[in-house]
C-alpha positions in Angstrom: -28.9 -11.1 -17.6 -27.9 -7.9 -16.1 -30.6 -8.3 -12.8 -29.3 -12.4 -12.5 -25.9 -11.0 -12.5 -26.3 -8.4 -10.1 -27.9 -10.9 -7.8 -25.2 -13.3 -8.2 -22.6 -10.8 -6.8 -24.9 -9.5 -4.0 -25.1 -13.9 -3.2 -21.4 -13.6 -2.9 -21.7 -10.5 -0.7 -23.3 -11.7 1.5 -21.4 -15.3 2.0 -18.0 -13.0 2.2 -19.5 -10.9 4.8 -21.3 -13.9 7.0 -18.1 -15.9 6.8 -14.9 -13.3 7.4 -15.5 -9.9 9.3 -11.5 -9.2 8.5 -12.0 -9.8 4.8 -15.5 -8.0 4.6 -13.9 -4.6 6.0 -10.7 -5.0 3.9 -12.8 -4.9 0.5 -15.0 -2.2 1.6 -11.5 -0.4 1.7 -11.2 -1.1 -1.6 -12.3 1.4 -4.8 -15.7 0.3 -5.2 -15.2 -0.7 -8.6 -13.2 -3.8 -6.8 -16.1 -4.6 -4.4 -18.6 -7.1 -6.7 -15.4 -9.0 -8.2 -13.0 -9.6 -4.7 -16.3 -10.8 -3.2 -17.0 -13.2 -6.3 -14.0 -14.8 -5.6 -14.1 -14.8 -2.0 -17.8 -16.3 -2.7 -16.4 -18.6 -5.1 -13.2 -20.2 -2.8 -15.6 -20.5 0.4 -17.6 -22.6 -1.3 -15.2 -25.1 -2.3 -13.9 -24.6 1.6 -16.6 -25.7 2.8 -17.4 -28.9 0.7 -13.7 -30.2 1.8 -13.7 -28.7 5.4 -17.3 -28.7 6.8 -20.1 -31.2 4.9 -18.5 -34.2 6.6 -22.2 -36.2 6.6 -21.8 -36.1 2.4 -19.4 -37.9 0.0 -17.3 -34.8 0.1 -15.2 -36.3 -3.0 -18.1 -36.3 -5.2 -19.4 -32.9 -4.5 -15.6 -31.4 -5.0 -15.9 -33.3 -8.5 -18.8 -31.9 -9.1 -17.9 -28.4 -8.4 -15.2 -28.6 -10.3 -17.7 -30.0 -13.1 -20.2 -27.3 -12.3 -17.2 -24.7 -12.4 -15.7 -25.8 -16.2 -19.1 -25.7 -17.6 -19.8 -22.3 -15.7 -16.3 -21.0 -17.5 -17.5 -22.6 -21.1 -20.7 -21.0 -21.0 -19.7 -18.0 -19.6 -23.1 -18.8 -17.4 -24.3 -20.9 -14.9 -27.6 -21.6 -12.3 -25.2 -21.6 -9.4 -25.1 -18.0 -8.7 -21.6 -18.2 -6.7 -19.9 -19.6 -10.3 -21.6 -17.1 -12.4 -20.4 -14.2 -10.8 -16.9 -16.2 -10.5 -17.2 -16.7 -14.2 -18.2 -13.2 -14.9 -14.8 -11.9 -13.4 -12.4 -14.6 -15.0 -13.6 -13.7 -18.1 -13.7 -10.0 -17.5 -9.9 -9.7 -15.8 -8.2 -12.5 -17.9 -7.6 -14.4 -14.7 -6.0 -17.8 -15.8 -7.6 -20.8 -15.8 -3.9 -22.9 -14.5 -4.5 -20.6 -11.3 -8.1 -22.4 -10.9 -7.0 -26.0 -11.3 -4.1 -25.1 -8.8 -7.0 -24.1 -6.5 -8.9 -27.5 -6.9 -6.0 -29.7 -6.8 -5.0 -27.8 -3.1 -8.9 -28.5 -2.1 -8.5 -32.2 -3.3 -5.2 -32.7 -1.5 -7.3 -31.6 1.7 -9.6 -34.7 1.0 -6.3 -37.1 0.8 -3.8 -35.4 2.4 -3.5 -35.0 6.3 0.3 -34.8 6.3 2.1 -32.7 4.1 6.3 -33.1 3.1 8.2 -30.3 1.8 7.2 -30.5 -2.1 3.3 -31.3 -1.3 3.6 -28.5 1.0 4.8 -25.5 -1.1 2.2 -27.1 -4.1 -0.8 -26.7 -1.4 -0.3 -23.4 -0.3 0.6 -22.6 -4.0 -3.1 -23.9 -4.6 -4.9 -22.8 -1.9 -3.4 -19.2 -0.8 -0.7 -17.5 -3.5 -3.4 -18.4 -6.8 -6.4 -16.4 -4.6 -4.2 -14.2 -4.1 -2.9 -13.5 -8.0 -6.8 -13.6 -8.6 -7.1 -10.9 -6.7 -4.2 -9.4 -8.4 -5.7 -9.8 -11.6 -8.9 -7.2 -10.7 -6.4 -4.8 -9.5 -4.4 -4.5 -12.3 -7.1 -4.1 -14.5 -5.8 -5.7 -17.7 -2.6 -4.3 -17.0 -0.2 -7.3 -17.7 3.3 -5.8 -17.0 1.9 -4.3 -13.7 0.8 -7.8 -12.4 4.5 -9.6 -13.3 5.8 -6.9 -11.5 3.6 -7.8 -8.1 3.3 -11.6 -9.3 6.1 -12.1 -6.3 5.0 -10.0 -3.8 1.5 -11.1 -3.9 2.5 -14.9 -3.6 4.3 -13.5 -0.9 2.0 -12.0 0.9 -0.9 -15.2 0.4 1.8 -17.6 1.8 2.2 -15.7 4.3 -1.7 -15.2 5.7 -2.0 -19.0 4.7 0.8 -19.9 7.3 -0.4 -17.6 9.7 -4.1 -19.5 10.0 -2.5 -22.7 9.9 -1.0 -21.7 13.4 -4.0 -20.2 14.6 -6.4 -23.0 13.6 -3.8 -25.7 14.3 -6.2 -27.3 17.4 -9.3 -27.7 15.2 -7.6 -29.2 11.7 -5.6 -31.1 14.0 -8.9 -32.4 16.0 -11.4 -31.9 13.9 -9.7 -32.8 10.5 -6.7 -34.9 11.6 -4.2 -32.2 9.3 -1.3 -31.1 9.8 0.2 -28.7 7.5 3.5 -28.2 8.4 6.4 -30.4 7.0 7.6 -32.8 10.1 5.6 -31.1 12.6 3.7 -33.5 14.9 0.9 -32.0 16.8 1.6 -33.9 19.7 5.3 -33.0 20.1 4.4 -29.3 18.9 7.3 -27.4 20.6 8.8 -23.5 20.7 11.6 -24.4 18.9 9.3 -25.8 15.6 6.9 -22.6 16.2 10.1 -19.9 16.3 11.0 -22.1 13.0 7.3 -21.5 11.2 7.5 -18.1 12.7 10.6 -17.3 11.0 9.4 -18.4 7.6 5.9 -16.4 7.8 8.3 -13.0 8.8 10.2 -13.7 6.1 7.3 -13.8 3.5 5.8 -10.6 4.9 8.8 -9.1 4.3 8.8 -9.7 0.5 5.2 -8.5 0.1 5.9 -4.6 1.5 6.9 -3.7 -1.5 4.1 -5.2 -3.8 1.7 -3.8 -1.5 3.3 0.0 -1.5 3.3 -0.6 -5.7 -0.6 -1.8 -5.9 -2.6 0.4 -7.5 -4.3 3.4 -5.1 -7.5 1.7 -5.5 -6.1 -1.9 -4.0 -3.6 0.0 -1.5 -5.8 0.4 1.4 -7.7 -2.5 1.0 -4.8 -4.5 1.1 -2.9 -3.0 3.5 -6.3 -3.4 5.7 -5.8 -7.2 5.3 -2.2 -7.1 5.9 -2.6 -5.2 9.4 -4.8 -7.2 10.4 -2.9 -10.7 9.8 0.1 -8.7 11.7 -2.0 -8.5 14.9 -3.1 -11.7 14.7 0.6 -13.0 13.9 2.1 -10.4 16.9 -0.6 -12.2 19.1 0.6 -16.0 18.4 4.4 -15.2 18.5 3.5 -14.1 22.1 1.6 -17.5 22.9 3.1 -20.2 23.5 3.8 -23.6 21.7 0.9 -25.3 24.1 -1.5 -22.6 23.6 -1.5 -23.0 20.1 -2.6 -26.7 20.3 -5.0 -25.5 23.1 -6.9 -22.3 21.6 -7.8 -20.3 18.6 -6.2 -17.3 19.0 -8.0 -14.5 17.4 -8.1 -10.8 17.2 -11.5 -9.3 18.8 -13.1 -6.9 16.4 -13.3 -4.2 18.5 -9.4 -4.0 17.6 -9.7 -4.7 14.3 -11.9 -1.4 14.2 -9.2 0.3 15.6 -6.7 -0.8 13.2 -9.3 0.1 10.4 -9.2 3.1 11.4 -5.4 3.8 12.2 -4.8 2.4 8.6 -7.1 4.6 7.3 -6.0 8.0 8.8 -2.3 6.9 7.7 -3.3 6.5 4.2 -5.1 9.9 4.2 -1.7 11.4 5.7 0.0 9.7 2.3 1.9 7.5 5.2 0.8 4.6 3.1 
């Protein structure tokens, strides 16, 4: 078992690091104990991302309910032959992470199958599901076990996952708009997208930023940089879209070139060796 487990975390290795250069250079800031189980559930969320947002030729329903399936049983046995859910398994099981945060998860994923227009209550439950639950996973590792450190960051951490969630809905508003037919935000219509909605949004996502400071500053020093990595990052990207306007939003992806993000790697990193973090 210990060889098919290994191998099942290097699988979600390498799907983390294909599919997200930010995330990828976040964990390795991470204690290295924290490296196999933030990419197993990185691995494990892509994967369901991609059956509702990319395998459009298949009966995308199905294969969700199948997951799903495939993940319960992977959880029972404390096993499976899907090496993505066995290393998921392996770190619910080993970090207590609660099974209410993985049906949130699904039921966000299956409300991107039926859902292309969200009102204020199916809103808050889909980025509930599909951002601030990742994000108490995550939470989970880093505390270790620790239960009364993680209800002290519970907040923050939501905080902080609603906030990155809002912040790629703006930047990937042309293609869910064109190539899913979503729109996320609560009486925003892509076609009358204006600066007064987008100051709106804006003004929401600064406000959950806010509120995760001081979970980040509290995490534990293995987690700090890591984090903080992630968070840095998002805050270019988010600097970068408050500076675009309305119509470039519907018109490009606004992104952050990684020659930057190298930079801000390695800013962050000098500042937490300085004790500035």
């Amino acid at each position: 078992m210990d060889l098919y487990n290994q191998t099942s975390y290097k699988i979600s290795k390498v799907i983390t690091k294909d599919y997200s250069t930010s995330f990828s250079l976040g964990i390795r800031m991470l204690d290295k104990k924290f490296h196999d189980p933030i990419f197993a559930i990185y691995g494990f969320v892509r994967l369901a991302d991609e059956i509702v947002d990319t395998f459009h030729h298949c009966d995308q329903t199905e294969m969700l309910r199948k997951f799903i399936t495939d993940t319960d049983d992977a959880l029972t046995c404390k096993v499976s032959t899907n090496p993505v859910l066995n290393a998921f398994q392996d770190v619910v099981h080993r970090y207590a992470i609660e099974r209410t945060h993985i049906s949130s998860f699904f039921r966000s994923m299956e409300m991107d199958l039926s859902e292309k227009k969200h009102e204020h209550s199916s809103y808050s439950e889909y980025i509930y599901g599909s951002a601030e639950v990742v994000g108490l996973m995550c939470l989970h590792v880093f505390c270790e076990n620790n239960a009364q450190l993680y209800n002290q960051l519970l907040v923050p951490a939501r905080k902080l996952g609603s906030a990155l969630q809002k912040i790629n809905f703006l930047r990937d508003m042309k293609s869910d708009f064109s190539e899913r037919g979503r729109i996320y935000f609560p009486g925003v219509d892509f076609n009358s997208f204006n600066a007064e909605m987008k100051l709106k949004i804006e003004a929401d996502i600064q406000a959950d930023l806010n509120e995760s400071i001081p979970g980040i500053k509290a995490l534990p020093k293995g987690a700090r940089l890591g984090v903080t990595v992630a968070y840095i990052y998002y805050l270019a990207l988010f600097r970068k879209i408050k500076m675009s306007s309305a119509n470039s939003l519907q018109q490009n992806r606004i992104r952050v070139p990684d020659y930057l993000k190298i930079i801000l790697l390695i800013k962050t990193w000098l500042r937490y060796q300085l004790n500035l973090i």
